[in-house]
C-alpha positions in Angstrom: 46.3 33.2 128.2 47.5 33.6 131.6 50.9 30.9 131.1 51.3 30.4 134.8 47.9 28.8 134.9 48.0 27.0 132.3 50.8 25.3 133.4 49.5 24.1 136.4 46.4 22.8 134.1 48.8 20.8 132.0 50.6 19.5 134.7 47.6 18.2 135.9 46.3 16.5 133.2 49.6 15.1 132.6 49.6 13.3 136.3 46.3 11.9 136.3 47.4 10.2 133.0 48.9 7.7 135.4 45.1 6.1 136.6 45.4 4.6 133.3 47.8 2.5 135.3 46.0 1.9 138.4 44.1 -1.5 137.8 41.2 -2.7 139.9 39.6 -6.1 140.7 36.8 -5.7 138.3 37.4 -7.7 134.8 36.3 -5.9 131.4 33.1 -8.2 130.2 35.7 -10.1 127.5 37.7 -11.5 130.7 40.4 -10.4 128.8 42.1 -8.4 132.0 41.1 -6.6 134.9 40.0 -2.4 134.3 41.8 0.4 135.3 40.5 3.4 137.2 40.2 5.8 134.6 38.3 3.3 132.0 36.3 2.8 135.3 35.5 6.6 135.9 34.4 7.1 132.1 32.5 4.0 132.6 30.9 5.2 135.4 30.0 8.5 133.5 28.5 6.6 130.8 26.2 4.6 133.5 24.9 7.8 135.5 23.9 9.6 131.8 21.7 6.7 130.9 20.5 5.8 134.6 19.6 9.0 135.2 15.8 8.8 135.6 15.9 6.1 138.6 18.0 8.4 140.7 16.0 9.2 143.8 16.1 12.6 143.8 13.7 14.9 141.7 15.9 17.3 139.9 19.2 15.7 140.0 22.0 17.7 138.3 23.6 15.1 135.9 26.5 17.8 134.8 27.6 17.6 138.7 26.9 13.9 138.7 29.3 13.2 136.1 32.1 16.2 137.3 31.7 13.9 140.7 32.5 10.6 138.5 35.5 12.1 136.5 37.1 12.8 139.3 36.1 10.5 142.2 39.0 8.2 141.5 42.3 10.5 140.4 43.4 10.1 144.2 43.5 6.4 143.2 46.6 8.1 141.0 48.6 8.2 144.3 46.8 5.8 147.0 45.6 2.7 144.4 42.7 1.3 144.9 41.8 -0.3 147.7 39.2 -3.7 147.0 36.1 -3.3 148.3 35.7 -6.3 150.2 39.3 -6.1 151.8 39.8 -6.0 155.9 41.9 -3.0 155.4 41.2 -0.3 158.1 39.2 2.5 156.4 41.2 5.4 158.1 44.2 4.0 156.7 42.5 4.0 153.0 41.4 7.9 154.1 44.2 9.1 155.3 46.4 8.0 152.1 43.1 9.1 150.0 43.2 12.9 151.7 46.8 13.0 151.1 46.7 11.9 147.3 43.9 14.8 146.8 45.6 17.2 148.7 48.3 17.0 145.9 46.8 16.2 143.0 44.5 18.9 143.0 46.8 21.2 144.4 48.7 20.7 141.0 46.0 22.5 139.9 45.5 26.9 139.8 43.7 27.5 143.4 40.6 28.3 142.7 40.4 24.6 140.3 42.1 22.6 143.4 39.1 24.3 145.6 36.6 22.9 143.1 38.1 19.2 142.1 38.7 19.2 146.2 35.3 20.4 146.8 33.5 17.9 144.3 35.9 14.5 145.9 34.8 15.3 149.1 31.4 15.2 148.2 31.1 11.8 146.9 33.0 10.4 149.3 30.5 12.3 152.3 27.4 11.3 150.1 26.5 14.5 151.3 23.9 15.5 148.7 21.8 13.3 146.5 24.0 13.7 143.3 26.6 12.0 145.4 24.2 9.6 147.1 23.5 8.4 143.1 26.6 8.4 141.9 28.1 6.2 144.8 25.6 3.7 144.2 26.6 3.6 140.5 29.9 3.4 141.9 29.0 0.3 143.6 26.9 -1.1 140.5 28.8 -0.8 138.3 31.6 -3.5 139.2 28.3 -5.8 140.5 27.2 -5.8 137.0 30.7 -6.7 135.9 30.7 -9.6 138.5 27.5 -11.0 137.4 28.4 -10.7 133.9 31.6 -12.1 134.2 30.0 -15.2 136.3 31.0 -13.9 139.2 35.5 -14.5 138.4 36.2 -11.5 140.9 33.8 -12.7 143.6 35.2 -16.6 143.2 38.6 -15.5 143.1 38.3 -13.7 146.5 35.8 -16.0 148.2 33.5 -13.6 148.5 30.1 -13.8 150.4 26.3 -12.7 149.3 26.3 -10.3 152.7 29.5 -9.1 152.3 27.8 -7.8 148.4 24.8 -6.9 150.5 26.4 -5.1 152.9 28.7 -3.4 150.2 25.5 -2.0 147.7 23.0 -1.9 150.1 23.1 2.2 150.1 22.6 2.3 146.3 18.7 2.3 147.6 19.7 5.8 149.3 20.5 7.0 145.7 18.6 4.9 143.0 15.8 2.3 144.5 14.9 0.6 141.5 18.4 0.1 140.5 18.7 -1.4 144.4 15.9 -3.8 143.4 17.6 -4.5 140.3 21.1 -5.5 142.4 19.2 -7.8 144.9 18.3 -9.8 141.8 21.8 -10.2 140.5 23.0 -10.9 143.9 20.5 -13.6 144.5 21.0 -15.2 141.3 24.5 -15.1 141.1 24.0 -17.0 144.9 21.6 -19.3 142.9 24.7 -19.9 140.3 27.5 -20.5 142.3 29.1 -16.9 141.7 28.6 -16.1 145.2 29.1 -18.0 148.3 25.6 -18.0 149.9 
């Protein structure tokens, strides 16, 4: 065992323990309280395993899928998370993003960092369709949630039906009939009163 590695491994681990802490706008389906970001990436995990089939693409490479949704949030460890339908400047969100990776995977042995670096900037470029999928179960997941939870996240931030539009509307780059699938919620939860129309 090369110590010195492992080290930096551990250390690692250790620091991303903290997304545990890093709680979102989306309520758990009980109501009970609001999910952090690591329950959030496991989640998200769980949803691109059994979605698999509508992705768009072919021959999609699930195990890079689900690297890409382990560890599409750990940044969140230093920079939070940012609520999607917030006015805050999206440089500002990157640049704090960019520096949180730069660190947190540079805890890590160099040829690791590289990788975790390497897989991050992926799904945030939606450069390939594995990433094209994965953000639009990024952006499904918490709609379900929504929806589910008669809308309390939505309501609670006054939230409009082309705001959620304009927010999901690239899941159809990455999964269609999951897309088709949202624009139902969406218009029902309009229909309900979960959304403002």
């Amino acid at each position: 065992m090369d110590q010195t590695r492992f080290d930096r491994q551990l250390r690692f681990v250790e620091e991303i323990d903290k997304l545990k802490q890093v709680f979102r706008q989306t309520y758990l389906l009980d109501g009970s309280r609001k999910e952090n970001s690591a329950e959030h990436s496991w989640h998200l995990a769980v949803y691109a395993l059994v979605f698999s089939a509508y992705a768009r693409a072919d021959h999609l490479d699930v195990a890079r899928v689900l690297q890409m949704a382990l560890v599409h949030d750990i940044v969140e460890v230093d920079a939070g998370d940012t609520y999607c339908y917030t006015d805050a400047p999206a440089a500002e969100r990157q640049a704090r993003e960019q520096q949180a990776a730069d660190r947190l995977f540079g805890l890590l042995p160099a040829d690791q960092a590289a990788q975790f670096l390497h897989l991050w900037q992926e799904f945030e470029a939606r450069a390939t369709p594995e990433a094209r999928f994965l953000a639009g179960l990024d952006r499904l997941q918490p709609l379900v949630h929504n929806y589910l939870t008669e809308g309390r996240s939505w309501r609670e931030h006054g939230v409009a039906r082309a705001a959620v539009i304009e927010r999901n509307r690239h899941l159809a780059d990455g999964a269609p009939a999951l897309w088709a699938f949202a624009e139902r919620l969406i218009n029902d939860a309009v229909t309900r009163g979960y959304l403002v129309p």
